[in-house]
C-alpha positions as CSV (number, residue, x, y, z in Angstrom):
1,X,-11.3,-16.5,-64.2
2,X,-7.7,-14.5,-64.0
3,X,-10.7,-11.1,-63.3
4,X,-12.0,-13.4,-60.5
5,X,-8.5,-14.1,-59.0
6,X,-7.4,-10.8,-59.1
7,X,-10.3,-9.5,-57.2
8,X,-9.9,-12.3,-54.8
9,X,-6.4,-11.4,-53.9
10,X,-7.0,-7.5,-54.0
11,X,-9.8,-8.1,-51.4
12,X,-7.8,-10.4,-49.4
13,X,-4.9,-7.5,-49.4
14,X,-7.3,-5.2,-48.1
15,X,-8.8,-7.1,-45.2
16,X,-4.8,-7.9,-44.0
17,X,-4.1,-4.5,-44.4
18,X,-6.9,-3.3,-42.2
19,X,-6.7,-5.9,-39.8
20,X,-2.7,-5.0,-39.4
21,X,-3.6,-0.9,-39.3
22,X,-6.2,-1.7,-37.0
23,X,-3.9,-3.9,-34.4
24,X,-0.8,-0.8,-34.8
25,X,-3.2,1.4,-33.8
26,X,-2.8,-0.6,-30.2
27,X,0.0,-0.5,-28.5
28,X,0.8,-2.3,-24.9
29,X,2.3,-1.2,-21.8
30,X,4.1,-3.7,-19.3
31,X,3.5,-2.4,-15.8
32,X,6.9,-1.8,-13.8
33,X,6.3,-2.6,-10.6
34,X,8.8,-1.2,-9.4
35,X,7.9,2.1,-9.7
36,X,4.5,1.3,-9.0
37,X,2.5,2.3,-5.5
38,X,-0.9,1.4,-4.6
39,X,-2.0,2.3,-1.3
40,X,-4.8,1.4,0.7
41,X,-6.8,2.8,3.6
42,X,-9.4,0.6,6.6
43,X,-11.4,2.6,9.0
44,X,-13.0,1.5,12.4
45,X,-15.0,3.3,15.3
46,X,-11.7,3.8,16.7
47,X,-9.5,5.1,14.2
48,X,-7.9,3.6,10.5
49,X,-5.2,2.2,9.4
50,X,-2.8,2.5,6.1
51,X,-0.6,0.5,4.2
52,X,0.6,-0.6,0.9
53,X,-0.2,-3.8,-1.5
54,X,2.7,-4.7,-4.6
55,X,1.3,-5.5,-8.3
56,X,3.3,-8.9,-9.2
57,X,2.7,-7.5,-13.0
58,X,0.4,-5.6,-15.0
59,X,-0.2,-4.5,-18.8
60,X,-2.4,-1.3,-20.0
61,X,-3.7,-1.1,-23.4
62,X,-3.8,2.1,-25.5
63,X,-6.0,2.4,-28.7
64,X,-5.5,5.8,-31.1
65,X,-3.7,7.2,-28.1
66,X,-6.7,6.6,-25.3
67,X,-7.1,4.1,-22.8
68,X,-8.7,0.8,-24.2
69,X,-7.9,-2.0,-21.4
70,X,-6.0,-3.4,-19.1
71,X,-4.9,-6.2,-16.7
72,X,-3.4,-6.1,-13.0
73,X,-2.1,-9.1,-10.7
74,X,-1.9,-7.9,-7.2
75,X,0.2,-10.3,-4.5
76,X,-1.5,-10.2,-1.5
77,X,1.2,-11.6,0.6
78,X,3.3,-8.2,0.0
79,X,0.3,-6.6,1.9
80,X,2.0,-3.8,4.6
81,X,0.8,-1.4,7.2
82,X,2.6,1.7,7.3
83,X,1.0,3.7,9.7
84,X,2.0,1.6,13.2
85,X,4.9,2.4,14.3
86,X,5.2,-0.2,16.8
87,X,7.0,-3.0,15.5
88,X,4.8,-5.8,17.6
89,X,1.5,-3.9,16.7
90,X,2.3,-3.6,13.1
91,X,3.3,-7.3,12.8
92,X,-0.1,-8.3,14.4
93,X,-2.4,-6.7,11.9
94,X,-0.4,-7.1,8.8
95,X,-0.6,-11.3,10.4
96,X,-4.2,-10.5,10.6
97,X,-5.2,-9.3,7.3
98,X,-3.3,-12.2,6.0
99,X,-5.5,-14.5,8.1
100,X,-8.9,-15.8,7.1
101,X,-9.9,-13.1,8.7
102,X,-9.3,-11.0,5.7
103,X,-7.7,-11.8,2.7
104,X,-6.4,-15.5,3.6
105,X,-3.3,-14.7,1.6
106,X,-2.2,-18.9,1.9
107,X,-5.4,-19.9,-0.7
108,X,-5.4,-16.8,-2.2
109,X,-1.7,-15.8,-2.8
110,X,-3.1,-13.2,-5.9
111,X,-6.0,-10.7,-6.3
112,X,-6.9,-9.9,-9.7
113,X,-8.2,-6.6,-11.7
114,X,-9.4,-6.0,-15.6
115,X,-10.5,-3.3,-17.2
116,X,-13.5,-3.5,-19.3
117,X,-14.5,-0.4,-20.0
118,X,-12.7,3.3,-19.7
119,X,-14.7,6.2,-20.7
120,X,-12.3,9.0,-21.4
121,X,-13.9,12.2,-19.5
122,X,-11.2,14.5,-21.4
123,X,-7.8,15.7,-20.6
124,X,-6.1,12.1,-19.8
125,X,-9.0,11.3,-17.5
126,X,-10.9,8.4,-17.6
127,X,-14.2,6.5,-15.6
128,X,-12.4,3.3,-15.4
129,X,-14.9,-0.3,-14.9
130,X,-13.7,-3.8,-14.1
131,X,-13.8,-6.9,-12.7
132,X,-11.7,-7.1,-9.1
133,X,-11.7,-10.5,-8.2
134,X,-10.4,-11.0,-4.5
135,X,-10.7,-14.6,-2.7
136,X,-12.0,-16.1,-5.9
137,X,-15.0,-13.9,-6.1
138,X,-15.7,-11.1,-9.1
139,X,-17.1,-8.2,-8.7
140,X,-17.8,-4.9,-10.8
141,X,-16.2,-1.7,-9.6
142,X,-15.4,2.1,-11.1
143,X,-12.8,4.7,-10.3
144,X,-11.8,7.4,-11.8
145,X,-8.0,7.4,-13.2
146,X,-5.8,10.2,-15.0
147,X,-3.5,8.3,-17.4
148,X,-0.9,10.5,-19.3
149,X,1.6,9.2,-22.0
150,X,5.2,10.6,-22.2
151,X,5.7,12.7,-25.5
152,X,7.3,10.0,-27.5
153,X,4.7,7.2,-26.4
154,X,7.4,5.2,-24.8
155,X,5.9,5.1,-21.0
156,X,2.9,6.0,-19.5
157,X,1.7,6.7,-16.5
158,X,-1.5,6.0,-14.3
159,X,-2.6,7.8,-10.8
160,X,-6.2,7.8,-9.6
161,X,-8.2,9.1,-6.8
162,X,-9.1,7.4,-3.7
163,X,-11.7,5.0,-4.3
164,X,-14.6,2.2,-2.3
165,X,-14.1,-1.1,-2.4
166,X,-17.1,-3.0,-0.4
167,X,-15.0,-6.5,1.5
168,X,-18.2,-8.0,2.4
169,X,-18.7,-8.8,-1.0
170,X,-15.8,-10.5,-1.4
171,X,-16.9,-12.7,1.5
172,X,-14.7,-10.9,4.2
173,X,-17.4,-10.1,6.8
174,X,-15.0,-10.2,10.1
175,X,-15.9,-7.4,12.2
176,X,-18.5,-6.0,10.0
177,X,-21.7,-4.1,11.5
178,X,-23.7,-5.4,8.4
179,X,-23.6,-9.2,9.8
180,X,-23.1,-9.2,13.5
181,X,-24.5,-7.1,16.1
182,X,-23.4,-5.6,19.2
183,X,-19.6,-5.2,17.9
184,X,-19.5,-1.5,19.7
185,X,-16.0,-0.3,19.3
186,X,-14.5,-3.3,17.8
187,X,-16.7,-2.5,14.4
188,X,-14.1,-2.8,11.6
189,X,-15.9,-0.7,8.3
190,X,-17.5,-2.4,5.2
191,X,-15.7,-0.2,3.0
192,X,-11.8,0.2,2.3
193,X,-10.2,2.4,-0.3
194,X,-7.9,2.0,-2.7
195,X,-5.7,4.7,-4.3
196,X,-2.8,4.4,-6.6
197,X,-0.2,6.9,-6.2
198,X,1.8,6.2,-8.9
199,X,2.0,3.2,-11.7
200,X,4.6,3.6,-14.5
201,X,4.3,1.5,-17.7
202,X,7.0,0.9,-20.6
203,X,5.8,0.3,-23.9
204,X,6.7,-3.4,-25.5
């Protein structure tokens, strides 16, 4: 009996023991969105437009020093244009994607993105997937994203390249070529980009 409780105990020593190396081997990141910068980019027949969108907060995941995961809340009311000068002009499309036109910013204050998978491609870079749910909707995407760690693991930080987003699925079909006809010049692109310039991350 005292042979059977010692075993019991040694083997429930060793499952706590790996369960706690396995969790220190993961550390988390709190975004600071401060120092964070995500741009994005809209094209037409007769030019495009750029501007910038805040994170409201964000936490990365490391595992044994590569990216394991991550989750971003965007707030869509921060949404700016940056490339109209024009103060009238700027207002009126920064109004306009915030309308039901676009992103209908009133229902849907936030925009949401997870990572679910991040295949690491070899120095710091990564094929990131997740879930970007904008207006309630989910949908898959992938970018690619170069994530680099400061030398005594106590930030990190994330840029990536410019990538596709498709707004029609996401239900936001104003102006799109796909679903009405005879738009001419007024055709407003399915796709927009997205490019982060710079996200910075402090370890909790």
């Amino acid at each position: 009996m005292k042979k059977i409780l010692l075993l019991t105990l040694s083997i429930i020593a060793f499952v706590s023991f790996a369960f706690i190396s396995a969790k220190s081997d993961e550390v988390t990141y709190k975004v600071d969105v401060s120092q964070t910068n995500v741009v994005w980019f809209g094209k037409k027949v007769t030019g495009m437009h750029s501007g910038s969108i805040q994170l409201s907060e964000g936490y990365v995941r490391m595992k044994n020093d590569k990216l394991a995961g991550g989750t971003f809340e965007f707030d869509m009311k921060s949404i700016t244009d940056i490339d109209l000068k024009d103060p009238n002009y700027n207002a009126k499309l920064v109004n306009d994607l915030k309308s039901d036109n676009f992103f209908n910013v009133e229902k849907f204050p936030t925009a949401k993105f997870e990572i679910t998978k991040a295949k690491s491609l070899g120095k710091n870079q990564y094929a990131v997937t997740g879930n970007l749910t904008v207006k309630g909707i989910t949908k898959e995407i992938q970018f690619p994203a170069f994530v680099s760690v400061s030398d005594n693991g106590g930030a990190l930080a994330i840029i990536s390249n410019k990538f596709k987003v498709n707004r029609t699925q996401f239900d936001i079909k104003y102006r799109s070529a796909s679903f009405f006809e005879s738009l001419g010049d007024k055709a407003i692109d399915d796709d927009f980009e997205l490019e982060i310039t710079q996200m910075v991350a402090r370890r909790q």
